[in-house]
N, C-alpha and C positions, 0 to 999 in steps of 0.2 A: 728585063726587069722581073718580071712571074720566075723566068728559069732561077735568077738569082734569089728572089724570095723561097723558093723551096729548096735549092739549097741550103740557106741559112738558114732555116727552120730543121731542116735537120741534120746539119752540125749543130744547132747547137743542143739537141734535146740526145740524151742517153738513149742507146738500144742497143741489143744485140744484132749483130751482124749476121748473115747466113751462114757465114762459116762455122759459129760456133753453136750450130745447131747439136742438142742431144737427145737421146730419146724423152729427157726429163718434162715435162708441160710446161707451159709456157708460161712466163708469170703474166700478173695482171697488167694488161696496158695500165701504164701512168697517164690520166688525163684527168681535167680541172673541169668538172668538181668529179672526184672519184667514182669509179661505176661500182654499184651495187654490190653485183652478184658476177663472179665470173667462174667460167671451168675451164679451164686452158687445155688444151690439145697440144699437136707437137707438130713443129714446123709452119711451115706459111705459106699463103693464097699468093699468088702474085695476078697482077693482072695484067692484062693483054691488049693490042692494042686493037683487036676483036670485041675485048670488053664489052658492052652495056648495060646499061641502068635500066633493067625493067618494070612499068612499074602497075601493076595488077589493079590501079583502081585509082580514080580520078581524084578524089580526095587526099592524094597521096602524089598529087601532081608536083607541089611546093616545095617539097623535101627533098623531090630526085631532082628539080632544077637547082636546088641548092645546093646537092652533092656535086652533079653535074660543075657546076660554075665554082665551087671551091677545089675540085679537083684541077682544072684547068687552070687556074688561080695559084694552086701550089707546085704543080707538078709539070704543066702545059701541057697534060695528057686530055685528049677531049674523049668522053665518052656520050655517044647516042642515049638520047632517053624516049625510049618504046613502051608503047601501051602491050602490044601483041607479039608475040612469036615464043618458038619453047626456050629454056634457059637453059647455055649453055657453060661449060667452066669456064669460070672467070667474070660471069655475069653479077649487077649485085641486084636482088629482087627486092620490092617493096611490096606487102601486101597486107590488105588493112585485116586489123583484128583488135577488137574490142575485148577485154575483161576485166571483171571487176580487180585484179588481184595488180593487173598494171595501170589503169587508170585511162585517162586522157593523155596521161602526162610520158608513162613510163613505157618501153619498147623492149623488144628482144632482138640481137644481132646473132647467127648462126655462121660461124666462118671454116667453112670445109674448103670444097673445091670451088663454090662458089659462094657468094655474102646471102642470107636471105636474113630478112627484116618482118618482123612484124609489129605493128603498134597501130594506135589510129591518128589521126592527122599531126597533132603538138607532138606525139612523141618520134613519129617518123620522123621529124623536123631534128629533134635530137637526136636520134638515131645517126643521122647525118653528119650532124657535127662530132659525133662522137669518130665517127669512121674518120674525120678530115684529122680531129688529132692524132690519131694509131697512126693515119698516112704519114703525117709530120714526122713522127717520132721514129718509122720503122725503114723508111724507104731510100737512105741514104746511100747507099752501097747495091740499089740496086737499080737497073735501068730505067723498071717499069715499076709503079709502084708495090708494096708489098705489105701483107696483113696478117699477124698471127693467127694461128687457127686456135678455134676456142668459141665457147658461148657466154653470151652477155645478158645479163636480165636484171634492168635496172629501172627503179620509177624515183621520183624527187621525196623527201620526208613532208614538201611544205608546199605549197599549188603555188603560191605568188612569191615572189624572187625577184628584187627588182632595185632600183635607185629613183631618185628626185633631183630633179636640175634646177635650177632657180633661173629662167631664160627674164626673166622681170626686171630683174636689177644689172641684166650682162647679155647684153646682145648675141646670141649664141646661133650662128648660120645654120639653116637649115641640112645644106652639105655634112656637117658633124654629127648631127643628131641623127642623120641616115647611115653614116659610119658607125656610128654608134651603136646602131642597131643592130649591127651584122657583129662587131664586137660582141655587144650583150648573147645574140644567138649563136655565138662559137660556145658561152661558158654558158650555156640552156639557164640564162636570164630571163624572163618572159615580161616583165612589168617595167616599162618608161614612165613617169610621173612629169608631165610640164608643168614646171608653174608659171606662167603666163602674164603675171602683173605684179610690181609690188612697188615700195621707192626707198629711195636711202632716206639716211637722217638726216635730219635738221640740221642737227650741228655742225656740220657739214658743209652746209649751205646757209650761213651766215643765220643762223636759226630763223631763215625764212621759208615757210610751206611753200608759198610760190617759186622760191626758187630751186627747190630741195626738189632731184631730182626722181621723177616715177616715169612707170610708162606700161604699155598693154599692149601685147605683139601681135594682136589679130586684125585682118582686114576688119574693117566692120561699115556696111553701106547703111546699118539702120543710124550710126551715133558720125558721121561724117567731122572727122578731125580728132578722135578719140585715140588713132592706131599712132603706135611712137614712129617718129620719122628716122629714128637713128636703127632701125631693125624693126620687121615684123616680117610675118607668113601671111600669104593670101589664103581666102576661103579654101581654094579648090587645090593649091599644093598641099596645106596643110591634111584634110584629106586625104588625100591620095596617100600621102604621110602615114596617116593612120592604118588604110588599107595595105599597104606596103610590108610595113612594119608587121600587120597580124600575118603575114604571106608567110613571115619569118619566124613566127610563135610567140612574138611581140605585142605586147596590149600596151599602149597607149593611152596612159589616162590624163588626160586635161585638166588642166585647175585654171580656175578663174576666183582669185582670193576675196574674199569679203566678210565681214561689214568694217574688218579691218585691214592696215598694207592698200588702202583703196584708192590713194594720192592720185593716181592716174584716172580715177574715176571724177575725184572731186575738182582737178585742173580743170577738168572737160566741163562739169557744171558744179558751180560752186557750191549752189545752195545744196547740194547732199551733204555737204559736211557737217562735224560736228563742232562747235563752239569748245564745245566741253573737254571731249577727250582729245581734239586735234584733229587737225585736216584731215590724215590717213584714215579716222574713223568715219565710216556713213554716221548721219544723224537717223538713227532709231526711230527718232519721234517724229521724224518730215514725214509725211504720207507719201512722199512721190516717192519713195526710196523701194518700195516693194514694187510698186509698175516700172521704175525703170532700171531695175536688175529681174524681173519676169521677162522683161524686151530683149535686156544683155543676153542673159539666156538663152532666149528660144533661137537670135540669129541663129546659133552653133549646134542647136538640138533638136529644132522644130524643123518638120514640114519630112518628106519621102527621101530624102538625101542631105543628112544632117552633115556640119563640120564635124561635128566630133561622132565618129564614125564607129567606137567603140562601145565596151556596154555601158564601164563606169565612165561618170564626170565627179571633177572634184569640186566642192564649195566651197574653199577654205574653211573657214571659222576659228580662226586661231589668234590668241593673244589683246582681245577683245578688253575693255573695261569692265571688270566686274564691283566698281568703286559703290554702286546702290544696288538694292535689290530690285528698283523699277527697271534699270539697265538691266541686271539680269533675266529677269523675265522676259523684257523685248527681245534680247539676244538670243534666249532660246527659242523663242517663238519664230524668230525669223531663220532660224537654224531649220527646224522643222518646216518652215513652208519653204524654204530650199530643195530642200531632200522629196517633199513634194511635188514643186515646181520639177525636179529632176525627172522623176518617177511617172509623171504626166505623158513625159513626153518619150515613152516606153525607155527609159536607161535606170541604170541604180549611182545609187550615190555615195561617196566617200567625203570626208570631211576628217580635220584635224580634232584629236580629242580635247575638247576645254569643259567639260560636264562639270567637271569637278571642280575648277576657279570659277564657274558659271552655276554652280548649285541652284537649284531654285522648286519652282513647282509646274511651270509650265512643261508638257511632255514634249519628249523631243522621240522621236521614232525610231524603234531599234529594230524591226526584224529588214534582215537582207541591206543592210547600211552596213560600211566597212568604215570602220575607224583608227585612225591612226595613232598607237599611244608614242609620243615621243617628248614628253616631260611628265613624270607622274605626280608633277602638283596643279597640273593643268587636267589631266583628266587620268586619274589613279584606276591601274592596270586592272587590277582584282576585280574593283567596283563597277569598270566598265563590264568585264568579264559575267559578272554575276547579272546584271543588265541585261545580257544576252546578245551584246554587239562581238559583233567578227571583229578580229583585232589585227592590224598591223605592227608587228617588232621595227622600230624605229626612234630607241631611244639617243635625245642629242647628248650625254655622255657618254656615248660609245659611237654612234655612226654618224654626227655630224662634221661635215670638212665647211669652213668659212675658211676661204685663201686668204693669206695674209694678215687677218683680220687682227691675231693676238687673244682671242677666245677661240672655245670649243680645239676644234683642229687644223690645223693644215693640211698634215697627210695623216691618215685613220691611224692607230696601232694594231698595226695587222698582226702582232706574234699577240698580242690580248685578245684578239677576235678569234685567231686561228684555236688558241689554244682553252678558250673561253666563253666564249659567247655563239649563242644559237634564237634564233628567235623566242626561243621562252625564253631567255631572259630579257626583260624589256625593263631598265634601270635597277632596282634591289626587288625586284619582284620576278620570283623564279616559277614557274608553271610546270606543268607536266611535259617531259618533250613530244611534240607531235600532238600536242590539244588541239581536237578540230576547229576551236574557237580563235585560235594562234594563227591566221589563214597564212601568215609568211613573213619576212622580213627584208628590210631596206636600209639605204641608207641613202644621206644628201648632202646637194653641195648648194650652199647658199652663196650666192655672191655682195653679200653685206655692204661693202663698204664700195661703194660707188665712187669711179674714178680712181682709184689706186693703180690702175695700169695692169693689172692683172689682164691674159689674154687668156683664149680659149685655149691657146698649147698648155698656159698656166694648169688648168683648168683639169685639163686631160690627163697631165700627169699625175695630176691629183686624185685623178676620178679610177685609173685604171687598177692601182693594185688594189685601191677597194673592192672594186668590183669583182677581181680574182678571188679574193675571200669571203665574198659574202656571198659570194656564186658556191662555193662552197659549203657554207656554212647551213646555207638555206637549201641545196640540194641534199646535203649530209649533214645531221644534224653531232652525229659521231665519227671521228675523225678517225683515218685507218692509216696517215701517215704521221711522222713527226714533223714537228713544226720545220727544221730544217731538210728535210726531206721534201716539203711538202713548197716549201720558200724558192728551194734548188729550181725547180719544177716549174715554179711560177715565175720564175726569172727568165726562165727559157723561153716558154709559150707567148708567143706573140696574139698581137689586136688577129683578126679575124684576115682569114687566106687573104684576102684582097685590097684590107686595109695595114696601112704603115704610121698611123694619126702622129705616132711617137718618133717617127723619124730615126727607127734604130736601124744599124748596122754593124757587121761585123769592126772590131777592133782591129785597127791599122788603116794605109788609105784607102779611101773610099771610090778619091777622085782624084787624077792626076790630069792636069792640060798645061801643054805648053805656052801656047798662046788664049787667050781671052779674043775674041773678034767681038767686033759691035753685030750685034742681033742671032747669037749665037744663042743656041739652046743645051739642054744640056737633061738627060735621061733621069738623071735624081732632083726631084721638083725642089727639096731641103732638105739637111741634114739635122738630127735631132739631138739632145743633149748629153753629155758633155761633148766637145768637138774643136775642133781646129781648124780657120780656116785661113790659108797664106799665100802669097801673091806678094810678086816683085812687081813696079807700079816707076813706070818714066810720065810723069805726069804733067798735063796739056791744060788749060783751062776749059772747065765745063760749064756747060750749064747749072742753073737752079734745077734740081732734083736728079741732077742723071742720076740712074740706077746702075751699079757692075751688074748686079743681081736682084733678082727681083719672081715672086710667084706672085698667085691669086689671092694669100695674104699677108705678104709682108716686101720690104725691098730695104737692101742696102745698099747708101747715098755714097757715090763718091762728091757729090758735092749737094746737104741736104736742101731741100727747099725753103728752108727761113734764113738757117747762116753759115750755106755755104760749107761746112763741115764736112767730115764723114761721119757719118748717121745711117740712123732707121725709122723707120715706121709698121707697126704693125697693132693693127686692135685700133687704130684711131690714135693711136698715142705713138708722136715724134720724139725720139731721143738725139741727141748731140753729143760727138765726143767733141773733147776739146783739142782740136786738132784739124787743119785743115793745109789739103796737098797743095804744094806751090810751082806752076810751072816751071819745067826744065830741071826740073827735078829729079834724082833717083831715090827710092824707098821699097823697104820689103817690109809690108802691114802684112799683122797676124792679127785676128779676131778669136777669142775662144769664147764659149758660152756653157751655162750648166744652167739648173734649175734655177740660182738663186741671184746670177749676174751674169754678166757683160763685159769683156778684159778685150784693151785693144792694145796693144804692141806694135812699136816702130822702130825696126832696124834694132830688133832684140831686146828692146827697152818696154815694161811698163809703163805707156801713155796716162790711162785713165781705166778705171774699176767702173763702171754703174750698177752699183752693188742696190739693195732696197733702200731707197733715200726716206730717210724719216719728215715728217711733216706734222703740222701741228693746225688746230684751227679752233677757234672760240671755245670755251672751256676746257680746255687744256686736251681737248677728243684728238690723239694723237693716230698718225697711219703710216704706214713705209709703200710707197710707190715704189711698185718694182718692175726691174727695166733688163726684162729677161730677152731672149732673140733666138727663137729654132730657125735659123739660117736658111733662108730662100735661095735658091741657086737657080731654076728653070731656064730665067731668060736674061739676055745683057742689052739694054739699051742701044738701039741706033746710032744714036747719034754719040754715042764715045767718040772722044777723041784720043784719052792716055793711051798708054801701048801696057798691055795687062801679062805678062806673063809668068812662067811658073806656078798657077796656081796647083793649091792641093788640099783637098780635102780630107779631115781625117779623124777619126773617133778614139778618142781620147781615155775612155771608159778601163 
């Protein structure tokens, strides 16, 4: 599997070959998000299988275990990582070096006869991944991997670079968000935002609060029965989560949203709520309401070994009632003993910008608080600016994705981002580019409409070519390709050495078996979207749920477990075709799937489509449930009885 992931990484990314080496310099490696500064030399380093990674200084440990494990990862080449010995050709050296002129963030790569690196900890980190693209892109044609020669001197325009996941309203496994991570650290993303709690709407839920679903995904032993049972993280994975993630130049910032989106707070005790604005609001005016979100808090912040293990924690404060000015005053008041309560417990605080629907006179505290502009009638860009708050670029007409929802986005308009948008601009308010006050930009995916059926692959597809462009955008704030130049490129470049989250592969089949055996396994866990999967099927009576196929999250039913069908499940949500195998029987079922549905075929014929099924609920609050399927293959139930063969799997793209 590694040997075939590096080869199809580079088939599929453009280079020159060695043959067509000239004396001319080499052009600039193509990698996402563009390097800086480059001087190209002529010809190319190869490396050996003597190679290693040396690496001159302990804080620089991180980045040659990462280079280290993403080589391997692409290539199946292992290289040794050594603190000592002299460097020899073909070695790649790490060695830390601070300057003002490259930052924390920015490194130098020197590629002769050997690689030498200098940067301090964040950038050797990208250093790293910079190297694992050039490896992608250049080393197809040769045995052993291969580097242009040339020097690199590159740092970011913008320190924070990052996305927001909404894990509140969409169960989101921890396993993705660690994938995730290494994703984000291929394109030198540096900022995860969790948001942690929130709930759908009402109407939704027979515009009943109680029944309207919320939930809050952390352990919590001080508030016993607060943590949602349908998904959460414990104390101490979560952590570790965090420490993990910074290994990778990853920051982790937490949200825990309040005094609004707080459903999951007020199910747990009721009296926080508000009468007034609605369940999802705290009641402002309860007195408990400040001691027990000081309590919420501190689980996660207080004491020698906090949960949230990073420096920022986020407070929400977003979307609040600013219907009186009494409300408004509370609101800000408690905004600022937030940021407080944060600041207490040695961390800084971020919060969503609402200053400005929440005007008022009480102060709310601006030095070293990072605020997010992402509507400017909620807290107006300039004005926060002039205030003297650090700002986050995250405006929701441009970098908001809500799946399916029918507002904002579904997938971002990456040729308007690409060709458009930089973190100054944060909705119709354009900045200077590179205002220290500008500290970076993001973007989010909120999972709004609860229960739609959207899953995490949903999710992911959505999330990733964002993340290509804003990784871009936010590292270079000036673009040095064209948009379809730059598209080509991002089509090719895959999630990170080690992760497949997307399930691509080369065009044509993937997988051929003649026979299907019961508890058979099989080397591709799923195959990802668009695709094809087919199978001749003499068919036995089975069981409720047998699975032909089946991974860690999804399985498809030869006969599903409520009726009997061919079916799936995945995300919690069972789908049905209408169609069920009849002993003694012959059939050849084809399944294909893409982004936006589900086609089954029997014996050449269109069955049934599960295309996004529209739905409707009390006041006319309309949603399309969608009944998408990235195809599990790993394993085959035991206890089959059909006789399965010719299958094939095959990508359709």
């Amino acid at each position: 599997m590694k040997k075939w992931t590096y080869t199809f990484l580079a088939l599929l990314l453009t280079l020159t070959p060695l043959s067509a080496q000239t004396n001319a310099p080499n052009p600039c490696p193509a990698t996402i998000p563009a390097i800086s500064m480059w001087k190209g030399g002529q010809g190319f380093m190869q490396l050996t299988n003597e190679s290693r990674i040396l690496c001159r200084d302990s804080r620089l440990r991180a980045a040659s275990i990462a280079l280290a494990e993403g080589m391997k990862a692409l290539t199946g080449v292992t290289l040794t990582v050594a603190e000592d010995g002299k460097a020899s050709e073909g070695d790649i050296i790490f060695a830390y070096k601070s300057t003002k002129r490259l930052g924390e963030e920015g490194y130098t790569i020197d590629i002769r006869k050997n690689v030498s690196i200098e940067a301090e900890r964040r950038g050797a980190i990208h250093a790293a991944q910079t190297l694992l693209q050039m490896i992608a892109k250049n080393s197809r044609d040769a045995k052993l991997p291969i580097l242009p020669r040339g020097q690199i001197t590159d740092r970011p325009d913008y320190p924070v670079r990052g996305l927001m996941l909404d894990c509140g309203r969409k169960s989101i496994p921890l396993s993705y968000l660690q994938h995730l991570v290494k994703t984000m650290a291929y394109y030198k993303m540096n900022t995860l935002h969790i948001h942690l709690n929130d709930n759908g709407f009402p109407a939704y839920f027979n515009d009943n609060w109680d029944e309207t679903y919320a939930a809050f995904r952390l352990e919590s032993e001080l508030f016993p029965g607060l943590t949602a049972e349908d998904g959460s993280y414990t104390k101490d994975e979560f952590r570790q989560f965090i420490l993990d993630a910074e290994r990778l130049g990853v920051e982790i910032i937490p949200e825990i949203d309040v005094p609004a989106h707080s459903l999951a707070f007020t199910h747990y005790r009721p009296s926080l709520g508000s009468k007034e604005f609605g369940r999802d609001h705290l009641d402002l005016s309860n007195p408990d309401v400040i001691p027990f979100l000081d309590s919420l808090f501190a689980e996660y912040i207080g004491g020698p070994n906090p949960v949230f293990a990073g420096p920022y924690v986020h407070i929400g404060t977003d979307e609040y009632s600013n219907a009186r000015k009494e409300t408004v005053e509370q609101f800000r008041s408690l905004s600022s003993h937030l940021i407080q309560t944060v600041e207490s417990h040695g961390k800084k605080a971020a919060l969503w910008g609402s200053l400005t629907h929440a005007k008022g006179d009480t102060p709310v505290k601006i030095d070293d608080v990072l605020m997010y502009c992402w509507s400017n009638g909620y807290a107006n860009p300039d004005s926060m600016r002039s205030l003297g708050y650090q700002l986050i670029s995250i405006p929701d007409g441009m970098t908001y994705i809500v799946p399916a929802a029918g507002y904002y986005y579904d997938y971002l308009n990456i040729p308007y981002l690409y060709r458009k948008w930089t973190p100054a601009h944060i909705g119709n308010n354009h900045f200077p580019e590179r205002d220290p006050q500008i500290r970076g930009g993001m973007f989010a995916v909120w999972n709004d409409i609860v229960g739609n059926g959207i899953a995490v692959d949903d999710i992911h597809h959505r999330l990733f070519p964002a993340l290509q462009v804003i990784a871009e955008k936010t590292w270079r704030a000036d673009t040095l390709r064209s948009f379809d130049q730059w598209h080509q490129l991002a089509t090719m470049t895959g999630e990170a050495p080690s992760v497949n989250d997307l399930g691509r592969y080369p065009r044509g089949i993937v997988l051929s078996q003649p026979r299907v055996e019961p508890s058979s396994t099989r080397e591709i866990p799923f195959i990802g979207w668009p695709y094809r999967v087919s199978f001749d099927i003499k068919a036995e009576a089975e069981k409720l749920g047998t699975a032909l196929f089946r991974n860690k999250d999804a399985e498809f039913y030869l006969a599903d477990p409520v009726t009997g069908r061919l079916g799936f499940i995945r995300d919690g949500y069972l789908f049905s075709f209408r169609h069920a195998l009849h002993p003694g029987t012959n059939e050849h079922i084809a399944i294909e799937g893409d982004n936006s549905e589900t086609r089954l075929y029997v014996n050449g014929k269109l069955v049934q489509t599960l295309a996004p099924e529209p739905r409707l609920f009390p006041h006319n609050k309309p949603f399309k449930m969608i009944r998408t399927l990235k195809f599990p293959l790993a394993t085959t139930d035991a206890h089959l009885r059909s006789m399965v063969t010719n299958l094939k799997v095959e990508n359709i793209e």
